[in-house]
N, C-alpha and C positions, 0 to 999 in steps of 0.2 A: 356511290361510285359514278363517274361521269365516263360515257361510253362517246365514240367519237360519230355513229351512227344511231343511236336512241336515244340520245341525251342524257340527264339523271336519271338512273335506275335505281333502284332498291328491289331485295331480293326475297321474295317470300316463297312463293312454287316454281319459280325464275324471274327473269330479270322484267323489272314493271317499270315502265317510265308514264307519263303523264301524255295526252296527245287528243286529236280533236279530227271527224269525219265531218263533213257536209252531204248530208245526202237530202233529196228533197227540200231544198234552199234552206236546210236547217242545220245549224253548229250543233253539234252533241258530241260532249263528255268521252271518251275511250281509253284504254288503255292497253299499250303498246308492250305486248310481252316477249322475251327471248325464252323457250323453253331452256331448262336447265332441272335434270335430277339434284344436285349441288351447287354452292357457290363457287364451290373450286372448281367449277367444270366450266366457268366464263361463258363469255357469249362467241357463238363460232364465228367465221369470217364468210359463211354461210350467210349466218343469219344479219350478219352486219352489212354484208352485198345487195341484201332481198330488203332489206329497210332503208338501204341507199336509193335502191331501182324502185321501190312504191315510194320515196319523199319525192322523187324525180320527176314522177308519172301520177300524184296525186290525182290532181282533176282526170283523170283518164280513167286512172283506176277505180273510182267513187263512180264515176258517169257507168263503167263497166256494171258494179256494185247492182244499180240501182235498175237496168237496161235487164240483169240476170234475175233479178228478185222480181220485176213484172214480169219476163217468161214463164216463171215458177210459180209466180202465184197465177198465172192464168191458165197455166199445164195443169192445176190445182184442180181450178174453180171455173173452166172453161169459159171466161171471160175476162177480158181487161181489168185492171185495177187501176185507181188511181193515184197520185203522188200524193194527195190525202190521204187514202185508203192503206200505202203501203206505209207511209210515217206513222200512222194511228196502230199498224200492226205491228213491225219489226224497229226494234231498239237496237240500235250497234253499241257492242259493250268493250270488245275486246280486238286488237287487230293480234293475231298471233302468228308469230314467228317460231317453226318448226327448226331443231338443229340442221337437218338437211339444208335450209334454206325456202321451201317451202310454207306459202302460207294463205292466212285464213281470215275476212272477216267473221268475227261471231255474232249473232244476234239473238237476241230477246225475242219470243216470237205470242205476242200477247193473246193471242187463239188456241195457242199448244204450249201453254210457263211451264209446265215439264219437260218439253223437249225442243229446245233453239233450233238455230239454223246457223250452217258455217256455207260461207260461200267464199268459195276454193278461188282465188284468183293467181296463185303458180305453183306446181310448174302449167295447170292447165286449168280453167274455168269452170265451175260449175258449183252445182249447189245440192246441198245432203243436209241432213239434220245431224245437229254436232253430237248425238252420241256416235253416228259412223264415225265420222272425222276424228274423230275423239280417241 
């Protein structure tokens, strides 16, 4: 199905389209989900608005992304990290799109592979580990 906001979707636990982050000047793999219980239950105009306003504000949002994950990891581990340090630790797998409209980069978090990180960039900013978010 072609969405007129996330491109080709295909539909497994919702709608999955193909898609790509730059963080730490590096292109990595993601993909771009519409929550959905069902396929009949389509993607909202929520979520279609929230993947307009982050295609819009990409670089803004990533620089956001990456600006919050050194806060985090230094509120951690009481000192700075660096854009090597945070690429070698956190992998972005998923940007997810909440029905509300609300959403989430998710990451891989190569220090805790049991439990990721979602860092919340709307309706407000901030960062939890994705079983909260979840």
């Amino acid at each position: 199905m072609n969405n007129a906001a996330f491109g080709e979707v295909i539909f497994y636990y919702g709608f999955d389209a193909k898609g790509k982050a730059i963080l730490w000047d590096k292109a990595h793999e993601i993909t771009l989900s519409a929550t959905a219980y069902f396929e009949k239950d389509g993607i909202t105009d929520a979520q279609e608005k929230a993947c307009l306003a982050y295609k819009a504000a990409e670089a803004e949002k990533l620089a956001r992304v990456e600006a919050l994950l050194q806060q985090y990891q230094e509120a951690q581990t009481g000192k700075p990290a660096s854009a090597a340090q945070l690429s070698a630790q956190f992998s972005p797998r998923t940007l997810l799109f909440n029905r509300d409209g609300s959403y989430a980069l998710l990451f891989d978090d190569a220090e805790n592979p049991d439990e990721g990180l979602a860092v919340c960039l709307a309706p407000e900013e901030k960062v939890m580990s994705q079983d909260a978010y979840l």
